[in-house]
C-alpha positions as CSV (number, residue, x, y, z in Angstrom):
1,X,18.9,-8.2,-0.5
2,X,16.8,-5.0,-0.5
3,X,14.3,-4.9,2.2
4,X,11.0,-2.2,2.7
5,X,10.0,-0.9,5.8
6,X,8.2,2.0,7.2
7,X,10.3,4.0,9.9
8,X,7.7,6.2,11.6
9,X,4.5,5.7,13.7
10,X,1.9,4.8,11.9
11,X,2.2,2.1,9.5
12,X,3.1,0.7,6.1
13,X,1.1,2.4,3.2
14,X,2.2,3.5,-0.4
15,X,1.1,6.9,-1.6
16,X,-1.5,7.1,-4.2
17,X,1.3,7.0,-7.1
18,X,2.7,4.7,-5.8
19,X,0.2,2.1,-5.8
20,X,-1.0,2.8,-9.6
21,X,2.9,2.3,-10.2
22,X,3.0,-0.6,-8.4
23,X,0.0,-2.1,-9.9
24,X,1.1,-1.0,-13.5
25,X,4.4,-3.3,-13.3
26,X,2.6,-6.4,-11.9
27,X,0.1,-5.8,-14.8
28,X,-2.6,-4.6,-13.2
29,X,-4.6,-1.4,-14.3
30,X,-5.7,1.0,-11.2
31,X,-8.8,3.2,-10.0
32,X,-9.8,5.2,-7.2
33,X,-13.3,5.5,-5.0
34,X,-13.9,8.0,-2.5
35,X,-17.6,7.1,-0.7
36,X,-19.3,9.9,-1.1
37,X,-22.9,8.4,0.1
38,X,-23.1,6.7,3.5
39,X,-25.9,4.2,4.0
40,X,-26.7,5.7,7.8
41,X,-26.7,8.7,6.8
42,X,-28.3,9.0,3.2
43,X,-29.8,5.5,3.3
44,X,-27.3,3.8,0.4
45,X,-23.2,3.4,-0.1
46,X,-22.3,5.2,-2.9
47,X,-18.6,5.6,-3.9
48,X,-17.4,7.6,-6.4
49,X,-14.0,7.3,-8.8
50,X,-11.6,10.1,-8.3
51,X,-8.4,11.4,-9.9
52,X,-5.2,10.6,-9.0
53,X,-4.6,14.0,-8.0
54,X,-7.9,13.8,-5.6
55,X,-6.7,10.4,-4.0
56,X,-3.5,12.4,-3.2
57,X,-5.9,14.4,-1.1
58,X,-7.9,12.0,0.8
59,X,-6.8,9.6,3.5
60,X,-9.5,7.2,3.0
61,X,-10.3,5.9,-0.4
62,X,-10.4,2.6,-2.0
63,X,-8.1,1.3,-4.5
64,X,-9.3,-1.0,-7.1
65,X,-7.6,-3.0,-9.7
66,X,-11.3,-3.5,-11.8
67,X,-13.3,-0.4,-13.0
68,X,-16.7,0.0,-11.2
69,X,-18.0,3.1,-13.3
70,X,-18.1,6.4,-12.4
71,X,-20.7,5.6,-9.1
72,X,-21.0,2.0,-7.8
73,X,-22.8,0.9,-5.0
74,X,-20.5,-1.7,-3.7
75,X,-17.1,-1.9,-3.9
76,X,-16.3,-6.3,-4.0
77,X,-13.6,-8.4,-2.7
78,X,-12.6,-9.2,-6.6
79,X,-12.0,-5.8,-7.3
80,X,-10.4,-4.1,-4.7
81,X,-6.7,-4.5,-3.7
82,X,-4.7,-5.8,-1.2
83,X,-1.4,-5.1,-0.5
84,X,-0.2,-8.0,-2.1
85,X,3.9,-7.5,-1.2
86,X,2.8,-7.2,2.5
87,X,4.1,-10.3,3.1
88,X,7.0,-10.1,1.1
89,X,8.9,-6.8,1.2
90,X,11.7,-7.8,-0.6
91,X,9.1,-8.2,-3.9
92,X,10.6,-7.1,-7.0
93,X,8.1,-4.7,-8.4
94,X,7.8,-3.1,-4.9
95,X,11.6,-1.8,-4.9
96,X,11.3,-1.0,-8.1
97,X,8.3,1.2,-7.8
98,X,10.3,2.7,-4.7
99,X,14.0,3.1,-6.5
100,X,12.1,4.9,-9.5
101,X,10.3,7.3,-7.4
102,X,11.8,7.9,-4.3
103,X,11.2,6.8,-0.7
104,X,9.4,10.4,0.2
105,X,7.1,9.9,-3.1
106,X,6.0,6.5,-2.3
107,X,5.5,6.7,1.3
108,X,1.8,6.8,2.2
109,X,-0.1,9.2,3.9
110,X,1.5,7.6,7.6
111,X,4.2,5.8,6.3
112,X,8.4,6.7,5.7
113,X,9.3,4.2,3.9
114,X,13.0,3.2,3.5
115,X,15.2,0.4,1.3
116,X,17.2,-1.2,3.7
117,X,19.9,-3.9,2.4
118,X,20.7,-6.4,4.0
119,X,23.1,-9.9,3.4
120,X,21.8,-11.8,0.7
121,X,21.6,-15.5,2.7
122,X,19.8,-14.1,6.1
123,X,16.9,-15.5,6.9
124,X,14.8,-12.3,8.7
125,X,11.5,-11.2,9.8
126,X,10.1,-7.7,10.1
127,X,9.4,-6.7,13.7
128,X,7.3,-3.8,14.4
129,X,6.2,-1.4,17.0
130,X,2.9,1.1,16.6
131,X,3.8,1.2,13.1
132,X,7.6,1.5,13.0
133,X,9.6,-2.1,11.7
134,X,12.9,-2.8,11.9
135,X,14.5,-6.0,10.2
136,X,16.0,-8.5,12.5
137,X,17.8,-11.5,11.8
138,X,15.8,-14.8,12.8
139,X,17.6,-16.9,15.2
140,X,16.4,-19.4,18.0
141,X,15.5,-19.2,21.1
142,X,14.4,-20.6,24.2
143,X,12.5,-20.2,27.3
């Protein structure tokens, strides 16, 4: 069984092309917002949609799986997206996305992400430090 975890401080996060790969096999289409208007500052949220090539750039944008326009105000729970392997690491989709373009290439802005394989059979759970996870077998315990 193929595993994904992120092996460096920091945390779990897919690069931009990633994610619109990601979402393009589980049949969703993708779009990008930078806020460019902040309501403390200029009195209104405004965020804009960028290229792929400008959410490469950023470290905070919002991914969306709905398009808003070119300028939206608001950016709702219905359109944007959650990780929705985060629970499941083994998903499918997710080591494919990362097979076909390489763990460097999908690995977010904080994140090395690597394919581990483990035993098909083991029942595991994803342990994790400031970021960095390692796969361990779950097993009982007592006090």
């Amino acid at each position: 069984m193929k595993i994904v975890i992120n092996t460096c401080y920091g945390g779990f996060g897919l690069s931009p092309r990633a994610t619109e790969l990601y979402l393009n096999k589980i049949g969703k289409e993708c779009f990008f917002y930078k806020q460019t208007k902040f309501k403390h500052k200029d009195g209104v949220n405004e965020y804009t949609k960028i290229s792929l090539e400008e959410a490469k750039r950023f470290s905070f944008y919002s991914t969306c799986t709905k398009d808003l326009g070119e300028t939206c105000n608001k950016i709702n729970n219905d359109s944007y997206w959650y990780y929705s392997f985060y629970e499941d690491r083994s998903n499918k989709e997710l080591i494919e996305t990362i097979e076909e373009l390489g763990e460097s290439e999908s690995s977010g802005q904080h994140a090395s992400l690597e394919i581990v394989e483990i035993p098909d059979g083991i029942e595991w759970d994803i342990d994790e430090y400031d970021g960095v996870e390692s796969i361990h077998e779950i097993h009982r315990s007592w006090r």
